[in-house]
matplotlib code that plots the C-alpha trace (Angstrom):
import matplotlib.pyplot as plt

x = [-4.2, -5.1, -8.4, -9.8, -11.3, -7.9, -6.6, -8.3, -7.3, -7.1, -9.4, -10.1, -13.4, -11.5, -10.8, -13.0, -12.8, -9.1, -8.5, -10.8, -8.3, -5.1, -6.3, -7.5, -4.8, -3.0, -0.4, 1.5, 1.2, 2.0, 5.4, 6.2, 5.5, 7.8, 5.4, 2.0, 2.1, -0.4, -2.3, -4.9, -8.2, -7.0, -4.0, -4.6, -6.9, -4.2, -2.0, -4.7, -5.2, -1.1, -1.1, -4.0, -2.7, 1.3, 1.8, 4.8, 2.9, 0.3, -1.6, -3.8, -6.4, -5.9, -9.7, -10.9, -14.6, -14.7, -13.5, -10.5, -7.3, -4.5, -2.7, -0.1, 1.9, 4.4, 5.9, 9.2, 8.9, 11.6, 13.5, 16.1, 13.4, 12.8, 10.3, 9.7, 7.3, 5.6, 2.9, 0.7, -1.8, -3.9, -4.9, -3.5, -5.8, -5.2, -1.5, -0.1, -3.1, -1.7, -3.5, -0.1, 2.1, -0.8, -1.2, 2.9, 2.7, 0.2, 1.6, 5.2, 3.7, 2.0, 5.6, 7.5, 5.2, 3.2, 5.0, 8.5, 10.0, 14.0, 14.1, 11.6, 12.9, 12.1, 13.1, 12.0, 12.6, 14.6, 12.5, 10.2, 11.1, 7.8, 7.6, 11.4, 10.5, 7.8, 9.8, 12.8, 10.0, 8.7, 12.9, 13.8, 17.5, 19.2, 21.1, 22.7, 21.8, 20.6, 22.3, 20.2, 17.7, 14.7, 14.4, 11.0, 10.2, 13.7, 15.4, 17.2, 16.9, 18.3, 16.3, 17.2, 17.1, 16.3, 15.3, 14.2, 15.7, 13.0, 14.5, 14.4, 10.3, 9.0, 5.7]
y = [-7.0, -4.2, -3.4, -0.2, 1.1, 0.6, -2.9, -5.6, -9.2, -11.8, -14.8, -18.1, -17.3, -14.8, -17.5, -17.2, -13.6, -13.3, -16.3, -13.9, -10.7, -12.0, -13.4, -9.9, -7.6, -5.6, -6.4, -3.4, -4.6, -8.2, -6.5, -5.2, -8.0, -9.8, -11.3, -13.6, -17.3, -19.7, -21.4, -23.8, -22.5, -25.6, -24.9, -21.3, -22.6, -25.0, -21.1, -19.5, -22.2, -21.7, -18.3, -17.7, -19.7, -19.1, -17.7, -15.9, -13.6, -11.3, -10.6, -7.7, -6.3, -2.6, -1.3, 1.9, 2.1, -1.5, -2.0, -4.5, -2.6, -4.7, -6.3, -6.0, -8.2, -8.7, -11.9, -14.1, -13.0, -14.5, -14.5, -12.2, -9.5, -9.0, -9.4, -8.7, -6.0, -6.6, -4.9, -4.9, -2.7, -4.5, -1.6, 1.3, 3.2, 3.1, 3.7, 7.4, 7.7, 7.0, 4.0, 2.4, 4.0, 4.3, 0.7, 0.6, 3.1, 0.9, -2.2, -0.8, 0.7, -2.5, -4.4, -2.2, -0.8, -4.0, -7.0, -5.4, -6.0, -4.6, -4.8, -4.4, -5.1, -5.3, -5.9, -3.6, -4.1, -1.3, 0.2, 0.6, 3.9, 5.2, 2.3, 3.2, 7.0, 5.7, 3.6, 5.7, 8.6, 6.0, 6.2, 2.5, 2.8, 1.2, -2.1, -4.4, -4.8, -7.9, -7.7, -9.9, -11.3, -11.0, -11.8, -10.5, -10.3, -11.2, -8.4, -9.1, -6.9, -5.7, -6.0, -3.3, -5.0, -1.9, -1.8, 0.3, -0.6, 0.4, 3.6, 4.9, 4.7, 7.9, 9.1]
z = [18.7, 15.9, 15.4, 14.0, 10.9, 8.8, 9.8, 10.7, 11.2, 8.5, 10.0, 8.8, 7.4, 4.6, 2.6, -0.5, -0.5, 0.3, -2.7, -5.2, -3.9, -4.3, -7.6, -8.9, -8.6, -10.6, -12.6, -10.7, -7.3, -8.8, -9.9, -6.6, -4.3, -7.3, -9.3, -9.1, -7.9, -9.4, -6.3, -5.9, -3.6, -1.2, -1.3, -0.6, 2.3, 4.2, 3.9, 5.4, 8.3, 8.7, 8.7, 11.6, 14.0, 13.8, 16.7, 15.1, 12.6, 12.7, 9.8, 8.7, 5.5, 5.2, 4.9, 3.1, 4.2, 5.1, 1.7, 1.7, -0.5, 1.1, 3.7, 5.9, 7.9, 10.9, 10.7, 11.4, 14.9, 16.5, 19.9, 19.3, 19.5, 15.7, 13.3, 9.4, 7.8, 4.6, 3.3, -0.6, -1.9, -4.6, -7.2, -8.2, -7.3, -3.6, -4.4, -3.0, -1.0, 2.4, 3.3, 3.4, 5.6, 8.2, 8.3, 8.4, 11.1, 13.2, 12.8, 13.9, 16.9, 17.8, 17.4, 19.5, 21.8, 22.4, 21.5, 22.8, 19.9, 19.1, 15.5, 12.6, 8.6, 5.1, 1.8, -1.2, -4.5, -5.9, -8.5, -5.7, -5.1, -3.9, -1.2, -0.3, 0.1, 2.5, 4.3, 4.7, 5.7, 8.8, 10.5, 8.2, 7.3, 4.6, 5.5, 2.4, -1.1, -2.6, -5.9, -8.9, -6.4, -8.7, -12.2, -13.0, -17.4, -18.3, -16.1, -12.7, -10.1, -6.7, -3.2, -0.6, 3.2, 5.2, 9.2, 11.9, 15.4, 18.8, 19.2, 15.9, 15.2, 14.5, 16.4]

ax = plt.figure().add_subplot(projection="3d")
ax.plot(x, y, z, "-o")
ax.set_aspect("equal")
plt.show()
């Protein structure tokens, strides 16, 4: 398991915090994760319960100086060997700072190097091309197109499916 001065885990005892984060950020990282959900503080607690003790996901807050700017996390872990990457930073003004493909670099090397995984994937929206540059930069390759698979203010829009297989990761 992760634990360093960038990524910690997500535990139980987050909840009122993590509820307050993911209710506070900015209406840019709302439009790249595809927009905000409405949830109620017990419903966001039976997620949180879910989330820490799925066996098949591994959650983790990006810290700058113990502050919490995001998350990432590996999940869908499955028995063919492959798992999904997602990852959000909550406020601009962490964006282009590097605090995200560090914590994408980590959690990649813990999936292939520690949990033995083959396969590691994403989806991006496409006017995402900041995280695409990133992701493409960390050895992801371009898979499929999801044409029209988010309408977000009355526009639809594509989402890129891109992976990285265990011999492409870049060190």
């Amino acid at each position: 398991m992760l634990n360093n001065s960038l990524l910690r885990p997500i535990l139980k005892e987050d909840l009122d915090q993590y509820y307050d984060l993911l209710n506070s950020t900015s209406p840019e990282c709302d439009k790249f994760v595809g927009g905000k959900k409405t949830i109620t503080k017990e419903q966001f607690s039976n997620y949180l319960n879910r989330i820490t003790t799925d066996s098949s996901r591994e959650d983790y807050f990006i810290l700058n100086n113990e502050e919490i700017i995001g998350e990432v996390v590996l999940n869908e872990m499955s028995k063919n060997d492959g798992a999904n990457i997602r990852i959000a930073i909550y406020h601009e003004k962490n964006f282009s700072k590097g605090f995200g493909k560090k914590a994408m670099t980590q959690v990649i090397h813990r999936g292939f190097e520690e949990l033995k995984l083959h396969r590691i994937e994403l989806q991006v929206y496409a006017f995402n091309t900041r995280a695409i540059h990133v992701y493409e930069q960390l050895g992801f390759k371009k898979e499929g197109v999801l044409r029209d698979y988010l309408k977000l203010d009355g526009h639809y829009h594509d989402a890129i499916i891109m992976s990285m297989l265990e011999d492409e990761k870049k060190d």
